[in-house]
Steps between C-alpha positions, in 0.01 A plus 500: 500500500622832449526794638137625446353185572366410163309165483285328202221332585347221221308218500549222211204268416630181271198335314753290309717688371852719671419779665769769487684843537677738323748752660674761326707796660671717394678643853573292682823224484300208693134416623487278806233261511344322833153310318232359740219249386233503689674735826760253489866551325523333224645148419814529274340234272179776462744758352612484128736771418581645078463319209669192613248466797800462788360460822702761745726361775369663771240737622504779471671497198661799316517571120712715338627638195766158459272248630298322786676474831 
């Protein structure tokens, strides 16, 4: 989170098919994200990260301009 507390709230509803989002910025170097399903954090194997669907390695996870980490 950073230092104006900005949060996005979303809710995802799969009828059969992937459900997903698109961030773009244009600012900032990184975007950290800490995902909860259901008010719980989310399972690493719920999480599919870019276009080869990588699961991250922990959460919260960070991405940035080189990568997932």
């Amino acid at each position: 989170m950073g230092p104006y507390d900005h949060r996005i709230g979303f809710a995802l509803n799969n009828y059969g098919a992937i459900d997903g989002v698109h961030f773009a910025t244009h600012c900032a170097d990184s975007l950290v994200f800490h995902l909860f399903v259901n008010g719980h954090p989310a399972g690493l194997e719920q999480v599919y990260v870019g276009h080869g669907s990588t699961h991250p390695l922990s959460m919260p996870f960070t991405i940035d301009r080189s990568g997932v980490h």
